[in-house]
C-alpha positions as a Markdown table, in Angstrom:
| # | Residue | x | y | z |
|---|---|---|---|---|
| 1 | Unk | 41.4 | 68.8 | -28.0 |
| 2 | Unk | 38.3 | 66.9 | -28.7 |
| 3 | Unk | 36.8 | 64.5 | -25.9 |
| 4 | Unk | 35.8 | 61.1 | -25.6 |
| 5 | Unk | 32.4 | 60.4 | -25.6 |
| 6 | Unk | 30.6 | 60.2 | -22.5 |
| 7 | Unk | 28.4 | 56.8 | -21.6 |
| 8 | Unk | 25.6 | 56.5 | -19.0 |
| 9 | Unk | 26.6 | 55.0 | -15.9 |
| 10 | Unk | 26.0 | 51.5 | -15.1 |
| 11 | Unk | 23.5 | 50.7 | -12.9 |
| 12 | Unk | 24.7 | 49.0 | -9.7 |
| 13 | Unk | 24.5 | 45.3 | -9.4 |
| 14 | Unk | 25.2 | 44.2 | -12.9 |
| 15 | Unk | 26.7 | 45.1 | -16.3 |
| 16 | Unk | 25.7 | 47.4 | -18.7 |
| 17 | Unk | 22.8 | 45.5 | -21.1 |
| 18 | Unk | 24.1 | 44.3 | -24.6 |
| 19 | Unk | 23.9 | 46.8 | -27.4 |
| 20 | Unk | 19.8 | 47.2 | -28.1 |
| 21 | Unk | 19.5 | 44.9 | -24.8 |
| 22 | Unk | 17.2 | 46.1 | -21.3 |
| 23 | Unk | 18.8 | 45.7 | -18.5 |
| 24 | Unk | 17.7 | 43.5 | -15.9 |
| 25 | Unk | 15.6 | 45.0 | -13.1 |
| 26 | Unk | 17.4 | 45.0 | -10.0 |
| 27 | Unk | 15.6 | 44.2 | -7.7 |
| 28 | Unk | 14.2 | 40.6 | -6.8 |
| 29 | Unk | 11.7 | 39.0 | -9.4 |
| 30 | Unk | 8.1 | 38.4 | -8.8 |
| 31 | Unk | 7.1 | 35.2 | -7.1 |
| 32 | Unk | 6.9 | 31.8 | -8.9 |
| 33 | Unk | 9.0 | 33.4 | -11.7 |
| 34 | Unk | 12.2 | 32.1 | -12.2 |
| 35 | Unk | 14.9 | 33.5 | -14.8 |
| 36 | Unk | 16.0 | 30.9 | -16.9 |
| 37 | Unk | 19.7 | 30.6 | -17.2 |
| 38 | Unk | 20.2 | 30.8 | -20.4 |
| 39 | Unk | 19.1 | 34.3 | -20.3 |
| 40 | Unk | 20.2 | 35.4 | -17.1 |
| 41 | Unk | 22.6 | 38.0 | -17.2 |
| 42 | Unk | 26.2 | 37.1 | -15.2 |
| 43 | Unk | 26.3 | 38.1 | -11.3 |
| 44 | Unk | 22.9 | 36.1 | -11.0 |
| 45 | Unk | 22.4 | 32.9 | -9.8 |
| 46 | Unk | 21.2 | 29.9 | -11.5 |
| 47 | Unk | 17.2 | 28.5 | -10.5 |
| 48 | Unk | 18.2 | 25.3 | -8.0 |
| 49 | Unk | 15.6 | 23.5 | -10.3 |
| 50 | Unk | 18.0 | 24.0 | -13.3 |
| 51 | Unk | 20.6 | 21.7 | -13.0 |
| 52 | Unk | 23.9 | 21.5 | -15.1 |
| 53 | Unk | 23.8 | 20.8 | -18.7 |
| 54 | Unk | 24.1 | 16.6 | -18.7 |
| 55 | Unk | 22.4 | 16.3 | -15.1 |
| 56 | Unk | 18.9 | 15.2 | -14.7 |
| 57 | Unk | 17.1 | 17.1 | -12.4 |
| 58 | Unk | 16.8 | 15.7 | -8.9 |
| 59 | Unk | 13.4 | 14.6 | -8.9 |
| 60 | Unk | 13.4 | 12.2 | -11.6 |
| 61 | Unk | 13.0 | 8.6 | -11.2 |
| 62 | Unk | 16.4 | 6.4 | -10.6 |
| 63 | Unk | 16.7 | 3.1 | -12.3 |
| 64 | Unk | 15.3 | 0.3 | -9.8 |
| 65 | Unk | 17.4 | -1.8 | -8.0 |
| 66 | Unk | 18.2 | -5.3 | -9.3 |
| 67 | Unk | 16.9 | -8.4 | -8.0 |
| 68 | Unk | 18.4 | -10.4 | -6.1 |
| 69 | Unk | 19.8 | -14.1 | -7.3 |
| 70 | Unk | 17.9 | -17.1 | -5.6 |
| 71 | Unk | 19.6 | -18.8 | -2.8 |
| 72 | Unk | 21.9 | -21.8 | -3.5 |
| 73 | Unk | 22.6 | -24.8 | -2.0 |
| 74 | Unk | 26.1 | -25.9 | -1.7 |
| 75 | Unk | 26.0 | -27.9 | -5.0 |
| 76 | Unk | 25.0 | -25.0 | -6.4 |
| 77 | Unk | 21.4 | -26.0 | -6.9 |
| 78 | Unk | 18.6 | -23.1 | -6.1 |
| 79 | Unk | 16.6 | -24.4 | -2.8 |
| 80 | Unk | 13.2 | -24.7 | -2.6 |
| 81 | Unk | 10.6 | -22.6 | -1.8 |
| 82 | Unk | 8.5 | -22.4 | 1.5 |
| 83 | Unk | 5.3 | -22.6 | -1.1 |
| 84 | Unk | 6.6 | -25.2 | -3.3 |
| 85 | Unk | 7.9 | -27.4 | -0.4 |
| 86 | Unk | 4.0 | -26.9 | 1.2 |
| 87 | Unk | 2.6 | -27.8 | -1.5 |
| 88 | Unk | 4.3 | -31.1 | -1.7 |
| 89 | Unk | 3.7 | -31.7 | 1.8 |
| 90 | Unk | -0.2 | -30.9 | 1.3 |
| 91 | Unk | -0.1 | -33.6 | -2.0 |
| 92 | Unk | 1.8 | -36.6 | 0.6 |
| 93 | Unk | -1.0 | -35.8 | 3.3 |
| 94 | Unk | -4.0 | -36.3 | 0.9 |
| 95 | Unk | -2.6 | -39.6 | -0.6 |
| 96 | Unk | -1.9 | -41.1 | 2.8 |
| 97 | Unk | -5.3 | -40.2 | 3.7 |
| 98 | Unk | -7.0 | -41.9 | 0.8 |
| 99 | Unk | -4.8 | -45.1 | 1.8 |
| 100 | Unk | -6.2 | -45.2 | 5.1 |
| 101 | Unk | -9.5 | -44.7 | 4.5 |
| 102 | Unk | -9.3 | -47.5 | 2.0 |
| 103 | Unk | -7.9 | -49.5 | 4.3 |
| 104 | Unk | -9.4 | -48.9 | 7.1 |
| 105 | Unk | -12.5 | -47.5 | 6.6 |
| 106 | Unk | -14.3 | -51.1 | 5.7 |
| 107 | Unk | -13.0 | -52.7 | 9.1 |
| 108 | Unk | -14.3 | -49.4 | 11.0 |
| 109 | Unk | -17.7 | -49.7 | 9.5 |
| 110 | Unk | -18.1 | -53.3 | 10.7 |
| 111 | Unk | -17.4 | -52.4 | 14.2 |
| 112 | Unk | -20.1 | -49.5 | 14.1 |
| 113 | Unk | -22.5 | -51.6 | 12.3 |
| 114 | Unk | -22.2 | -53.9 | 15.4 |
| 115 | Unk | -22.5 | -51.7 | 18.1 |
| 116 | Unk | -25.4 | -50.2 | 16.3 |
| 117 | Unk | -27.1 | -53.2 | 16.1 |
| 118 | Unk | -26.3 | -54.2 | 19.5 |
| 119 | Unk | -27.8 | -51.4 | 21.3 |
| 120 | Unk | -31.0 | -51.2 | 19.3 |
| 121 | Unk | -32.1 | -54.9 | 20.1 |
| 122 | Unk | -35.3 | -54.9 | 21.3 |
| 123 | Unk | -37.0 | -57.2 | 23.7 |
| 124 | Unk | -40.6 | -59.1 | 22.4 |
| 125 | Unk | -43.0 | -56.7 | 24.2 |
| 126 | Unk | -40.7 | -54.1 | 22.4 |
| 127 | Unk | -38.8 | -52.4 | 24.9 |
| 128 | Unk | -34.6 | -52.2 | 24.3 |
| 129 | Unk | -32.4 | -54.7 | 25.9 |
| 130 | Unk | -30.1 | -53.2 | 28.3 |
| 131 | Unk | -26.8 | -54.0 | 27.0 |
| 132 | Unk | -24.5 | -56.1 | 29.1 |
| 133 | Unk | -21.2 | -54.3 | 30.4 |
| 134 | Unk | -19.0 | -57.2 | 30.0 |
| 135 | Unk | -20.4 | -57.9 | 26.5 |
| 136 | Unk | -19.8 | -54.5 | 25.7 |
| 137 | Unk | -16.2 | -54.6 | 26.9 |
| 138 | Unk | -15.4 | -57.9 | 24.9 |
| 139 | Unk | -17.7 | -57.1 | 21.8 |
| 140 | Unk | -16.8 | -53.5 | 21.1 |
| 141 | Unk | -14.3 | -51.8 | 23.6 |
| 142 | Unk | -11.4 | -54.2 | 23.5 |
| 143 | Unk | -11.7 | -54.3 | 19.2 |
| 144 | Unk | -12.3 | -50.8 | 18.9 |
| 145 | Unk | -9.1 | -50.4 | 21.2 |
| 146 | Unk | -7.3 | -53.2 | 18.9 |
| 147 | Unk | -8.3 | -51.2 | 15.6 |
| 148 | Unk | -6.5 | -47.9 | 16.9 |
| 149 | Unk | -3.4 | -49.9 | 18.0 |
| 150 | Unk | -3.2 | -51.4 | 14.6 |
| 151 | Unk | -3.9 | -48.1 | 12.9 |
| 152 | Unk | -0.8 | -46.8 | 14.5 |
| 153 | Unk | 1.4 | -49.9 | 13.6 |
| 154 | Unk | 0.5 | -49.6 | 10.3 |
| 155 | Unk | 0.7 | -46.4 | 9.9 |
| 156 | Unk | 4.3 | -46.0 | 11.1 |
| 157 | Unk | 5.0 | -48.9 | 8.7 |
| 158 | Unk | 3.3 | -47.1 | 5.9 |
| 159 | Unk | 5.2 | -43.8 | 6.4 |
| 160 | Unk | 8.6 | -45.5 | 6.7 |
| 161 | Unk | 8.7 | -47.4 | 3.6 |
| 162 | Unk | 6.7 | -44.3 | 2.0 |
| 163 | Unk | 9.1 | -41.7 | 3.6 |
| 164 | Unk | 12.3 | -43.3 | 4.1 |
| 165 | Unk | 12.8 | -46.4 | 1.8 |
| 166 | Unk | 10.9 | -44.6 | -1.9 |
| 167 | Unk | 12.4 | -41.3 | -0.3 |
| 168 | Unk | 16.4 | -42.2 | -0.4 |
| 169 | Unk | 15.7 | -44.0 | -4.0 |
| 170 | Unk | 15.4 | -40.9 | -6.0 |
| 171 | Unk | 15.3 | -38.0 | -3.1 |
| 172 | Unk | 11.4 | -37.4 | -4.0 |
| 173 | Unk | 8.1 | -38.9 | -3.3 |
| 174 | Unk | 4.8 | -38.4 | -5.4 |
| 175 | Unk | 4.0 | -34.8 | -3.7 |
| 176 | Unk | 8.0 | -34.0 | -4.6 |
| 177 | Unk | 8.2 | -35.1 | -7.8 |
| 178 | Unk | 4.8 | -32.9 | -8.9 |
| 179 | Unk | 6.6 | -30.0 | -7.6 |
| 180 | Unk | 9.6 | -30.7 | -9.2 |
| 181 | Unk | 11.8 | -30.8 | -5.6 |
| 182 | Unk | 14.3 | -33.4 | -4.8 |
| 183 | Unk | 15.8 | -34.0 | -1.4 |
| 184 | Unk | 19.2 | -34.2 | -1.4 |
| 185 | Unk | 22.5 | -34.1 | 1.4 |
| 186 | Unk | 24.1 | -30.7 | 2.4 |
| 187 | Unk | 27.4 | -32.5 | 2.0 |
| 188 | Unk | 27.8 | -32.7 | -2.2 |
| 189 | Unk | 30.1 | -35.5 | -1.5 |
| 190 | Unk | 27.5 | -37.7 | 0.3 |
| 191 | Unk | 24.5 | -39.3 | -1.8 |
| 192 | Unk | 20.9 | -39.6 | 0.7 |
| 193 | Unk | 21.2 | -42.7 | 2.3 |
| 194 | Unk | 18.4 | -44.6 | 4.6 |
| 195 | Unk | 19.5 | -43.2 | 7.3 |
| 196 | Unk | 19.4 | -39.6 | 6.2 |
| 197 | Unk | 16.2 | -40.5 | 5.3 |
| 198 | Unk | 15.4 | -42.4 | 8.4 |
| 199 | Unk | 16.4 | -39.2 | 10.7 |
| 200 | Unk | 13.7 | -36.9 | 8.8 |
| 201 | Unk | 11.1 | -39.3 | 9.3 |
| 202 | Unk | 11.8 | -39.6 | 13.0 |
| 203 | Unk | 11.8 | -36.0 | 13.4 |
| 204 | Unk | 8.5 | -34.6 | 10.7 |
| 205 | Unk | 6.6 | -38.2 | 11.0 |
| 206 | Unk | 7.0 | -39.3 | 14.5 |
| 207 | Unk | 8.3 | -36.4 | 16.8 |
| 208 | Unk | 6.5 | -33.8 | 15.6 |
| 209 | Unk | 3.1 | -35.9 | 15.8 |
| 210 | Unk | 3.9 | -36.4 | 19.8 |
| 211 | Unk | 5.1 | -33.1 | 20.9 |
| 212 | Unk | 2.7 | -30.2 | 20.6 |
| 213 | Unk | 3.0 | -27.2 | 18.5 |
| 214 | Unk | 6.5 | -29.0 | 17.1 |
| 215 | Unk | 5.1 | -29.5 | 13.6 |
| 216 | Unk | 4.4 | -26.2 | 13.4 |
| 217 | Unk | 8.1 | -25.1 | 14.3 |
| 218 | Unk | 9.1 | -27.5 | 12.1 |
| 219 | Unk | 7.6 | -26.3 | 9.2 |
| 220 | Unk | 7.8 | -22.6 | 9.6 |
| 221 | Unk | 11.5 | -22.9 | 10.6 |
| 222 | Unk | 12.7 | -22.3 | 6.8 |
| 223 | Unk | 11.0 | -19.1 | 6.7 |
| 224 | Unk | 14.0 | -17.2 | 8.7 |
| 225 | Unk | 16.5 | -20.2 | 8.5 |
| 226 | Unk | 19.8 | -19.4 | 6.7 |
| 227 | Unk | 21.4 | -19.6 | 4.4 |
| 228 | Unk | 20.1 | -23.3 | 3.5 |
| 229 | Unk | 16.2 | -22.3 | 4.5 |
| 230 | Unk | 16.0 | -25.6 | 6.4 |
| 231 | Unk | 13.0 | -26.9 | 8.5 |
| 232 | Unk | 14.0 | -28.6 | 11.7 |
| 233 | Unk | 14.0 | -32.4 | 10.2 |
| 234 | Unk | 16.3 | -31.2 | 7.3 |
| 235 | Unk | 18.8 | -29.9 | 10.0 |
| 236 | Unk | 18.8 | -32.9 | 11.9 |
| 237 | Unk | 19.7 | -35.7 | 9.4 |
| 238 | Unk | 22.1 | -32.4 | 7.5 |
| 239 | Unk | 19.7 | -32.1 | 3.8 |
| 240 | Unk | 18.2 | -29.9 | 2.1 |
| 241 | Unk | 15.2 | -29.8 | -0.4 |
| 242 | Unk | 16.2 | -28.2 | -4.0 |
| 243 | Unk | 14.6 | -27.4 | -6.8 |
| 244 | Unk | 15.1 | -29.2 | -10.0 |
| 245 | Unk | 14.2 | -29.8 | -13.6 |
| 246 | Unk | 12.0 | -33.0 | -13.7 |
């Protein structure tokens, strides 16, 4: 009875290798070399760097994440920006100060000129007069005094009709309307009225100018304030500053 054929033995750890195939070595592979999967025989694990067909390797970049949408008021207008809002500010303080110094600056002039005058006079032989403390306190003390007092008045009146009446027309003044913001009610319902207007004032304008380190408060408040990014004076007469097309 004729035999089967014999056949070598397989060698442990694997199959036998295809027909005109080597078989795989045994035992582990040199460093830093690893055996693709495509050719690695079964009962070997797959390289942790070679994923699954379809599956990016871990290492490569991820989509970025989206942006997030700009904050809303509740008429669904997007709210101004801390740089946009000090920039407005920045435009209202240099116009004021050009008013005053027009206005001001002639009559302030006159009273230096004066005291100038009066305490270089000069006696015949040529030594200086001594001035006269009652003159002084008549002639320039008591005016000087009356100037700052009427600087004050008129200021306040200034700002008011500046701030509150031109303010509630429109929501804006000139710094506002450059940057394109408008002040407007956190209620939608409600349009800005004077006394909307009239409560910022009292609180940026007036308060803020008497109290130390308030103004500062005041304006840095929108930085962590939400979700309407108010300063102090917006949350006190309930408005807030949006941004807007013209």
């Amino acid at each position: 009875m004729t035999q089967p054929p014999s056949y070598p033995t397989p060698p442990a750890g694997g199959p036998p290798p295809a027909a005109g195939g080597v078989a795989p070595s045994p035992g582990p592979h040199p460093q830093g070399y690893a055996v693709p999967p495509q050719y690695a025989p079964p009962g070997y694990p797959v390289p942790p760097q070679y994923g699954p067909a379809g599956h990016p390797p871990p290492h490569w970049p991820t989509a970025p994440p989206a942006l997030s949408p700009p904050a809303l008021s509740p008429a669904g207008q997007p709210l101004a920006s801390f740089g946009d809002r000090l920039l407005a500010w920045l435009i209202d303080t240099a116009l004021a100060t050009v008013v005053v110094m027009v206005l001001f600056m002639p009559v302030f002039l006159v009273l230096w000129w004066r005291m100038f005058r009066e305490v270089t006079r000069t006696n015949p032989d040529g030594t200086l007069v001594e001035p006269d403390p009652a003159t002084f306190l008549t002639d320039f003390f008591l005016p000087l005094l009356l100037f700052e007092i009427g600087i004050f008045v008129v200021l306040l009146g200034l700002y008011w009709l500046y701030h509150v009446e031109y303010l509630k027309r429109g929501g804006q003044t000139l710094g506002k309307k450059i940057m394109k913001l408008r002040v407007v009610p956190l209620d939608p319902t409600r349009t800005l009225d004077r006394r909307m207007a009239g409560r910022r004032w009292l609180v940026q304008y007036l308060a803020c100018s008497l109290v130390p380190g308030l103004s500062y408060a005041d304006g840095f408040w929108q930085l962590w304030d939400k979700p309407w990014q108010q300063c102090l004076h917006d949350k006190f007469a309930a408005t807030v500053v949006v941004k807007v097309a013209s």
